[in-house]
C-alpha positions as CSV (number, residue, x, y, z in Angstrom):
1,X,29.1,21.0,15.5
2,X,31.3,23.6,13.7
3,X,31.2,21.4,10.5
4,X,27.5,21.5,9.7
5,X,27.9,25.2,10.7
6,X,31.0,25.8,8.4
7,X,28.9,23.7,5.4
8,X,25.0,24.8,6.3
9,X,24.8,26.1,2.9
10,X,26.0,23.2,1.0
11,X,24.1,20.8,2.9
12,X,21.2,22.2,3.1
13,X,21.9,22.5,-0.9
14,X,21.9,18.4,-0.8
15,X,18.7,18.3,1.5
16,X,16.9,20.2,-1.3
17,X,17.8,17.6,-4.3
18,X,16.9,15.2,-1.8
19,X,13.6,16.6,-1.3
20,X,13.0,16.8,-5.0
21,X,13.7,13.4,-5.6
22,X,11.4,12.4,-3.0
23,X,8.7,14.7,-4.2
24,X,9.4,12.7,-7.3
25,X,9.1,9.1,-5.6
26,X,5.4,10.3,-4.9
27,X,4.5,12.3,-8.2
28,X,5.7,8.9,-10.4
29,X,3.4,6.8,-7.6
30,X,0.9,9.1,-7.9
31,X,0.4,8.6,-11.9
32,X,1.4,4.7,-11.5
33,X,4.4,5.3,-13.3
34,X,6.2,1.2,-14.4
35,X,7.8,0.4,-10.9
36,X,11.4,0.2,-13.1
37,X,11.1,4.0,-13.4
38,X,9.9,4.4,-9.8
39,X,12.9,2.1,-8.3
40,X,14.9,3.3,-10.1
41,X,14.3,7.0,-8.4
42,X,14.1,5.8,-4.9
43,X,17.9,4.4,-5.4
44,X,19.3,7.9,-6.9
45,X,17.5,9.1,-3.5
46,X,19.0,6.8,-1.1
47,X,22.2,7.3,-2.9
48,X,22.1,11.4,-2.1
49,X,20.9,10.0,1.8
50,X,24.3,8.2,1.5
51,X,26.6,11.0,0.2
52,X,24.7,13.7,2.8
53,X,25.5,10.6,5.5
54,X,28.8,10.6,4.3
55,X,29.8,14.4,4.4
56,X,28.2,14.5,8.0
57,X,30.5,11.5,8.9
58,X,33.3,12.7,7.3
59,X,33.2,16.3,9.3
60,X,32.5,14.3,12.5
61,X,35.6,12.0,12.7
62,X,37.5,15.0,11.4
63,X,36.4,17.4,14.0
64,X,35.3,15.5,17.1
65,X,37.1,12.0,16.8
66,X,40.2,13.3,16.0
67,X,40.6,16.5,18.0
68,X,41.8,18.9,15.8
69,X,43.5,21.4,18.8
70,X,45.4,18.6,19.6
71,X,48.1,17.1,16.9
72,X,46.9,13.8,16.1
73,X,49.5,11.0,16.3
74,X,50.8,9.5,12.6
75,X,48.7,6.4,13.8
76,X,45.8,8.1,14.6
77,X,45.5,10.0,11.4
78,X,46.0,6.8,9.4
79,X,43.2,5.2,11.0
80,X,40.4,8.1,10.7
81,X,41.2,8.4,6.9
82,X,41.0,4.5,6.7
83,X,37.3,4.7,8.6
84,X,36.6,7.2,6.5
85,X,38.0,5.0,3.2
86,X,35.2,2.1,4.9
87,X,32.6,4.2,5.3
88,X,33.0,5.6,1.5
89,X,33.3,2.0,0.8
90,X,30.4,0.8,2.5
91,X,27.7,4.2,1.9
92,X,28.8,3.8,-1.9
């Protein structure tokens, strides 16, 4: 897994603000904060879930789907960035 070696310190940077906004989820429960406020965090938290998703996806197909050490085809290349395109798409 050479990309989540290569990024370790930028994704465990993401896991962090992920962890604050979850420590936040339960800080706004704990003082019954208006369920607007605490939705409203839970989405900006499952929003940074999708972008860490993404990055880890996006390093995957990249690395291990297409093989970099061998030249992928014109074909081949087209469809991992459209996947990639989809899965931006769809983890928006």
């Amino acid at each position: 897994m050479a990309h989540t070696i290569r990024d370790k310190k930028k994704l465990l940077h993401r896991i962090r603000r992920i962890r604050g906004q979850v420590d936040a989820i339960q800080r706004a429960l704990e003082k019954q904060k208006d369920c607007s406020s605490i939705l409203q965090t839970i989405a900006a938290c499952r929003g940074a879930m999708n972008g860490l998703m993404m990055e880890l996806l996006e390093g995957h197909i990249e690395l291990h789907v297409i093989d970099p050490n061998r030249k992928p085809t014109v074909k081949q290349h087209e469809a991992a960035e459209e996947l990639i395109r989809v899965l931006r798409s769809y983890l928006k």
